[in-house]
C-alpha positions in Angstrom: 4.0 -35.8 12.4 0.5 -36.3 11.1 0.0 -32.9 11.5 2.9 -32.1 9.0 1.3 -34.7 7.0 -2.5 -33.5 6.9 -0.6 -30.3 6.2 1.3 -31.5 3.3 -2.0 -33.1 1.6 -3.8 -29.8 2.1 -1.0 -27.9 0.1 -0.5 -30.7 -2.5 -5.2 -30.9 -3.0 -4.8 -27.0 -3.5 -2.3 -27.2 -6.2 -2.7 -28.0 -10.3 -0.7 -29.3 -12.6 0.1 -26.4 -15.4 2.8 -26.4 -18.2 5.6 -23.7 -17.5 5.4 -20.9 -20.0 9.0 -21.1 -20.8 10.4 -24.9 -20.7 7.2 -26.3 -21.5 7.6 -29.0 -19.0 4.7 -29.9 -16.9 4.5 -29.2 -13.1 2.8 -28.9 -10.1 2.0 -25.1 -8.5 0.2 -24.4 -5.4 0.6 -20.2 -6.8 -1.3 -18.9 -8.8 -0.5 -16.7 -11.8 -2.7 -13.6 -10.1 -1.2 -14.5 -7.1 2.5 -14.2 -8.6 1.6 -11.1 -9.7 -0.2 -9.7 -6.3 3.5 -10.9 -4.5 5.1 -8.9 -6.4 3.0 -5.9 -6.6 2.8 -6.2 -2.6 6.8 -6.5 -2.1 8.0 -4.3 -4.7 8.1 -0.7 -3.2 9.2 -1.6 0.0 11.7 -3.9 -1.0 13.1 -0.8 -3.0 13.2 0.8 0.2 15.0 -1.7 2.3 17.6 -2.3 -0.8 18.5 1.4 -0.9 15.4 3.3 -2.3 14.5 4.5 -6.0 17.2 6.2 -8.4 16.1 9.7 -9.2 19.0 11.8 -9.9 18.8 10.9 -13.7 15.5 10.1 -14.7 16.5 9.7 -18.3 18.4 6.6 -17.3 15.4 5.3 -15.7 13.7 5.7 -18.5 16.5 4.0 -20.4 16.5 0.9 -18.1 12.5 0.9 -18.5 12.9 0.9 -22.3 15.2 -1.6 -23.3 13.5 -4.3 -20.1 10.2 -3.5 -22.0 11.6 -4.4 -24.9 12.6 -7.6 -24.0 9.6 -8.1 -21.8 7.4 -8.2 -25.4 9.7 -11.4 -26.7 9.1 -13.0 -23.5 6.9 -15.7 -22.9 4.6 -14.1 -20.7 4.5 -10.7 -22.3 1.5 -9.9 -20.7 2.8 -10.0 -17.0 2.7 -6.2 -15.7 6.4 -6.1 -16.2 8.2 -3.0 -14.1 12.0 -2.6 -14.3 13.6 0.3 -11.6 16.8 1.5 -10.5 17.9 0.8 -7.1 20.4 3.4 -5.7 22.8 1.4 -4.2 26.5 0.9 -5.3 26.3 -3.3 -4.6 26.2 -4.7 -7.9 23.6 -6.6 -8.3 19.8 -7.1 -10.0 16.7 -9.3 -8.8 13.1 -10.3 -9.4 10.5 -10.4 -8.0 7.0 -12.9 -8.3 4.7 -11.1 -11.5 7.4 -9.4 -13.7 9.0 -6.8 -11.0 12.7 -6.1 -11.8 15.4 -4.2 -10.5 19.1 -3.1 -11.2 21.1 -1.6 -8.5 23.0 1.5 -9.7 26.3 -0.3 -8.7 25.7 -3.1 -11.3 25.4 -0.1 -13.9 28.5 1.1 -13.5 29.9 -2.4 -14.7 28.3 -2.4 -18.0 29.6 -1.5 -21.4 27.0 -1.7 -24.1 23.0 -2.0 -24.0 23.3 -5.5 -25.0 25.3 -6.8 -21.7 22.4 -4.6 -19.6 19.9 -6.5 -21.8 21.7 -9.9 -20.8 21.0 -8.8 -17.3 18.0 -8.3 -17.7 16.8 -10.8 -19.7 18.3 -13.1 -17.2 16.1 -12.0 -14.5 12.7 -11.9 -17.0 13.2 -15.7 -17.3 12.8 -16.1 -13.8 9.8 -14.7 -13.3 8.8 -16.0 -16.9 9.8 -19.5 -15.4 8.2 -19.0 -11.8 11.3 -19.3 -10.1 10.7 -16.8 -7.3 7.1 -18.3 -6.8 8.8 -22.4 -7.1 10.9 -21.0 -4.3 8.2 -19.7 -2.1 5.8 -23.1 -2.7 9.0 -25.2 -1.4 9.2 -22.8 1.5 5.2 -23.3 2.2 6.0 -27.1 2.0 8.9 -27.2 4.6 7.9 -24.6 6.6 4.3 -26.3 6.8 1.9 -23.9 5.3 0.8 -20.4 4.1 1.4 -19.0 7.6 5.0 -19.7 7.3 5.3 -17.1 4.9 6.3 -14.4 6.6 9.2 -16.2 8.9 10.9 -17.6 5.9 13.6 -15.1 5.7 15.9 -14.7 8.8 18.2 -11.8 7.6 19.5 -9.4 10.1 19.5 -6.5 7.2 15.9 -7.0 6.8 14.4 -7.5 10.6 13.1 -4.2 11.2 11.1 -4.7 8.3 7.3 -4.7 9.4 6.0 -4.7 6.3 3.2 -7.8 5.9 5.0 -10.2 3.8 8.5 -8.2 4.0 10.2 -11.4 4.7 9.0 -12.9 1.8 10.4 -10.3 -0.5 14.1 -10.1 0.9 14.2 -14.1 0.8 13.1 -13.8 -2.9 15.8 -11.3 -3.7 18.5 -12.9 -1.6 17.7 -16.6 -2.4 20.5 -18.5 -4.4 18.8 -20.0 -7.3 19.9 -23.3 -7.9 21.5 -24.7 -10.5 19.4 -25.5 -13.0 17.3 -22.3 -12.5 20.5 -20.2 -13.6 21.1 -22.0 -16.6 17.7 -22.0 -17.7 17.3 -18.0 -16.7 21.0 -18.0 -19.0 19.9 -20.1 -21.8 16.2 -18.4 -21.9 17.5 -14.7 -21.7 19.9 -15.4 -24.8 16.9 -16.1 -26.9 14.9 -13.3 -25.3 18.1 -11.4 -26.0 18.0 -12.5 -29.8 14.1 -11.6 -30.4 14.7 -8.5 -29.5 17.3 -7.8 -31.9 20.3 -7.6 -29.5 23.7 -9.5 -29.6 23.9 -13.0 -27.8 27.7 -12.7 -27.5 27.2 -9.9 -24.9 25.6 -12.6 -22.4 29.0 -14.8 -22.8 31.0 -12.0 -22.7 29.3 -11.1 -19.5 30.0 -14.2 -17.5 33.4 -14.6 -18.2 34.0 -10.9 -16.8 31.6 -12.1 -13.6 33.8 -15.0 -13.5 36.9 -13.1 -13.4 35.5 -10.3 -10.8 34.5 -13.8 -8.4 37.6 -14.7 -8.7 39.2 -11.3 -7.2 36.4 -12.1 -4.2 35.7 -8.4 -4.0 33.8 -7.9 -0.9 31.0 -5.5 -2.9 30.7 -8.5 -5.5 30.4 -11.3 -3.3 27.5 -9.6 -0.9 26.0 -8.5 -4.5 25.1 -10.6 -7.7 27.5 -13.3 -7.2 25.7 -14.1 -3.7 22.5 -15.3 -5.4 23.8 -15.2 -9.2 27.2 -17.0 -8.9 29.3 -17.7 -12.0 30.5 -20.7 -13.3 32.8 -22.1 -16.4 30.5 -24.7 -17.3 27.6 -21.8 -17.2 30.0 -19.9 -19.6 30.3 -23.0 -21.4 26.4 -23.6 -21.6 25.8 -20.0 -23.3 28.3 -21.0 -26.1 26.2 -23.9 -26.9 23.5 -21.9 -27.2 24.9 -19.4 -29.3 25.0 -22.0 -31.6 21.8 -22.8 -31.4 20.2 -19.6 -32.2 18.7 -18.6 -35.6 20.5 -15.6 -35.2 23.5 -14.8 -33.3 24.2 -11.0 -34.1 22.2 -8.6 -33.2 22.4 -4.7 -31.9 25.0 -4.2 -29.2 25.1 -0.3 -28.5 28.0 0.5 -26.7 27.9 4.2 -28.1 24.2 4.0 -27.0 24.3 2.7 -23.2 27.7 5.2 -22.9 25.3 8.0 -23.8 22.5 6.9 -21.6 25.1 5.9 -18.7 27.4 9.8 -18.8 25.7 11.4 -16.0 26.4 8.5 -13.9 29.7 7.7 -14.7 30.6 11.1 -14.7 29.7 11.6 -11.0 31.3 8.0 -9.9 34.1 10.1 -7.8 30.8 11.9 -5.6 29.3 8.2 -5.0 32.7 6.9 -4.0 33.1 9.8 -1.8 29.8 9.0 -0.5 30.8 5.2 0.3 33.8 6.5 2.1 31.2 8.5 4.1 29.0 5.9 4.9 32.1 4.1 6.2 33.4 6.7 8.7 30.0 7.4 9.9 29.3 4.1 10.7 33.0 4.0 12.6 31.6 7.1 14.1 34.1 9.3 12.5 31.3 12.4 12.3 33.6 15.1 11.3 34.9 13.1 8.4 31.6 11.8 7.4 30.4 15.2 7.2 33.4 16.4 5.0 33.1 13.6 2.6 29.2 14.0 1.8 30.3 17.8 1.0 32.4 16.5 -1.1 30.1 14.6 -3.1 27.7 17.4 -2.7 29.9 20.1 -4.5 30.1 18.6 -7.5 26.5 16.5 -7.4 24.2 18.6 -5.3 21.5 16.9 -7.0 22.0 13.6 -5.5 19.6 13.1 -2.4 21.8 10.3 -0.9 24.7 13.0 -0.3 22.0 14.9 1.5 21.1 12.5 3.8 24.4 11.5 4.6 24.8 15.2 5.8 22.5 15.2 7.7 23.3 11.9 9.5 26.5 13.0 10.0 25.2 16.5 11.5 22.5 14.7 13.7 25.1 12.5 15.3 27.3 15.8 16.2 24.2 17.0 17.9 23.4 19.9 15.5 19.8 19.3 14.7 19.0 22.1 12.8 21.5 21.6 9.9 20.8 18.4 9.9 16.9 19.4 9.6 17.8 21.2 6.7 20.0 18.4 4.6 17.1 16.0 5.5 14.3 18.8 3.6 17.2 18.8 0.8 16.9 15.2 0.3 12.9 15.0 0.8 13.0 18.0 -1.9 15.3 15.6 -4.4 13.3 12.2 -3.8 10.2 12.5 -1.5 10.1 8.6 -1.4 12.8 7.2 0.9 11.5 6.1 3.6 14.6 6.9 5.8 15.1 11.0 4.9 11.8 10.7 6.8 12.6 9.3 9.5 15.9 10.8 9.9 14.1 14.3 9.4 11.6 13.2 12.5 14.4 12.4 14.9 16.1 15.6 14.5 12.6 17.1 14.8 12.1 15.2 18.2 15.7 17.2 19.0 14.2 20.3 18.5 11.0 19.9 20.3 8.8 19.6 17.2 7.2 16.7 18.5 4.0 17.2 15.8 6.2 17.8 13.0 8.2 14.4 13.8 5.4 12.5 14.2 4.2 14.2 10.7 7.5 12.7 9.5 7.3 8.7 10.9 4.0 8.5 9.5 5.4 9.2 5.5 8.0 7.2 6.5 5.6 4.2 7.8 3.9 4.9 5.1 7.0 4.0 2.8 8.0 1.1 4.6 6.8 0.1 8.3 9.7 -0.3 10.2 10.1 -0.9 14.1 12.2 1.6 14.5 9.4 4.1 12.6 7.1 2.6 14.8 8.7 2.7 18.0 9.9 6.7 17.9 6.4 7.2 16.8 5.2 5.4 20.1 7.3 7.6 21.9 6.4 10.5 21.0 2.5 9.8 21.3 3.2 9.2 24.6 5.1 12.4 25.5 1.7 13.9 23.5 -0.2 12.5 26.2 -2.1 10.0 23.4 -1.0 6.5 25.7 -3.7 4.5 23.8 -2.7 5.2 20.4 1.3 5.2 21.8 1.0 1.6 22.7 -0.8 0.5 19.5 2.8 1.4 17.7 5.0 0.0 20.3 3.3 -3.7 20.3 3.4 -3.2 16.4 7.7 -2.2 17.1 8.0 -5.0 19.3 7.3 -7.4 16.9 10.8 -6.3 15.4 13.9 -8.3 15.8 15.9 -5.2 16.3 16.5 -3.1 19.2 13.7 -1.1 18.5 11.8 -4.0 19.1 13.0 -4.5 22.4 13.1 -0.9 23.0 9.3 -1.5 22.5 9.0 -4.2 24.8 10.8 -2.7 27.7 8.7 0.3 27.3 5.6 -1.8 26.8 6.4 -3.9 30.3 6.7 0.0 32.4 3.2 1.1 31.0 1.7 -2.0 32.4 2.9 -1.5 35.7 1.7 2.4 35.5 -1.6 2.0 34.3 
């Protein structure tokens, strides 16, 4: 206990009392605003990579996203954070923030929009929580329970994230997974409206937008509920908030741009049949239905051959039938569409390690460690050191995998317990 204590009173000396940017209320912080910022510039890419990897196949819809977040960024009340705003390519809908200004939209959540105003209600919403130090409020309570800056790398325990090896990995997926609580939402809902209105865009669109989250919670749609609704859920007396604040704004009309977001939107929304062929794929090669898998990322491939997604599906689907060199090829297809996923990498290496290629594998698992340190990066890559006769480099990368909570971890450690016996 008086070690929890002496703990406590160290954390609660190293923190200052500041006014928060956006409510103006004044509060303790143990994080500091650089250090906000270096969270978020730390977690960002690889917690891209673990939600699904960067967006490419349209970069003028990036570049759309990036646009209208900017502007909104500049009415904020921290304008100067080194805001970033990125699509995710993954058909979940849902958006998150992290620590410093770093935003993204999954691709999914895109496909439920109909007007540049409801995207900027989005992402206004998640602006005012970094603006407000939500993320980093969440991460000093966790220091506080958990007893101290070393807890912050076991604060998450999410089985989608432990092969992650990244330093600090944990603290990103519990920052995009954590449920805000109540009052955070409504103040990210009541902030983003007036972020929303100095920008010039309508308010409505951010009442207009809860009710049809409201209505999509209540169909409990699997894809919703694991998405924005697990850390974002809707409520009638959050719809109820926003229309007191519509009446509280100097303006409530503004710019809504349906014809605009349609326009910027088209390429995606015209390829929505590939990328539900491709979630029907990702479902029968995870039932181990190869042949199908196969047949529906061809599919998706004939009529969006630039997607890299479809080409790694391919070649997933190919590797698992044993045909390595196909699947070789898919896996350069997708590297050749979007060098930086982590996993076309990693896929590419173990159909390598099929063919013998043991150089050009381990070529492979170092991009992808490189990308995002996985154990299941690591431990191949230990592997095939070994079989290269480099043992003291090999078992450098399989402690590093054993640290994973996956069975590449104990892969790792079972292989790690036989080299000690046959030194």
């Amino acid at each position: 206990m008086s070690k929890i204590i002496f703990l406590f009173l160290s954390l609660f000396t190293l923190s200052s009392c500041i006014r928060n940017p956006v409510t103006g209320k004044k509060e303790l912080t143990v994080i500091s605003e650089q250090q906000e910022v270096s969270i978020g510039h730390d977690n960002f890419r690889s917690m891209q990579q673990a939600e699904g990897g960067p967006f490419t196949a349209d970069k003028t819809l990036c570049e759309y996203v990036s646009r209208v977040g900017n502007k909104l960024a500049r009415a904020s009340a921290r304008s100067h954070l080194p805001y970033e705003f990125v699509i995710v390519n993954d058909s979940t809908p849902n958006a998150w923030t992290l620590p410093g200004g770093k935003i993204a939209i999954n691709r999914g959540l895109l496909t439920e929009l109909h007007s540049e105003a409801e995207l900027a209600a989005v992402l206004g919403h998640e602006i005012v929580h970094a603006d407000a130090r939500h993320g980093a409020k969440g991460i000093e309570r966790g220091m506080l329970l958990q007893g101290g800056v070393v807890a912050l790398g076991t604060l998450m325990n999410n089985t989608k994230y432990n092969d992650i090896l990244v330093q600090g990995g944990s603290v990103g997926a519990m920052l995009i997974n954590q449920k805000y609580g109540r009052g955070h939402e409504f103040e990210a809902d009541r902030y983003g409206m007036v972020y929303m209105t100095e920008a010039g865009y309508d308010p409505h669109a951010a009442v207009q937008l809860q009710e049809t989250f409201l209505r999509l919670s209540k169909d409990k749609d699997p894809n919703w509920v694991e998405g924005l609704f697990a850390s974002h859920p809707p409520t009638r007396d959050r719809i109820e908030a926003n229309r007191a604040t519509l009446t509280t704004l100097k303006s409530n009309k503004g710019f809504t741009g349906e014809k605009e977001y349609k326009e910027a939107t088209s390429w995606l929304t015209s390829h929505q049949s590939s990328y539900k062929s491709y979630e029907k794929g990702k479902k029968a090669l995870a039932s181990k239905s190869y042949k199908s898998a196969q047949k529906l990322a061809d599919e998706a491939l004939s009529s969006c051959p630039e997607e890299a997604l479809f080409w790694h599906l391919k070649g997933e689907a190919l590797l698992a039938q044993k045909s390595p060199v196909p699947a070789q090829k898919a896996f350069s297809e997708a590297i050749s569409r979007n060098p930086n996923n982590f996993d076309f990498y990693l896929k590419r290496a173990q159909a390598k390690k099929s063919l013998k290629d043991l150089s050009g594998a381990q070529v492979d698992l170092r991009k992808s460690l490189a990308l995002l340190p996985t154990g299941e990066g690591h431990e191949l890559l230990g592997r095939l050191l070994l079989m290269s006769g480099k043992r003291k480099e090999a078992i450098q990368h399989l402690q590093i995998a054993s640290k994973a909570e996956s069975n590449a971890g104990k892969k790792a450690q079972k292989l790690l317990e036989h080299l000690s016996r046959t030194k």
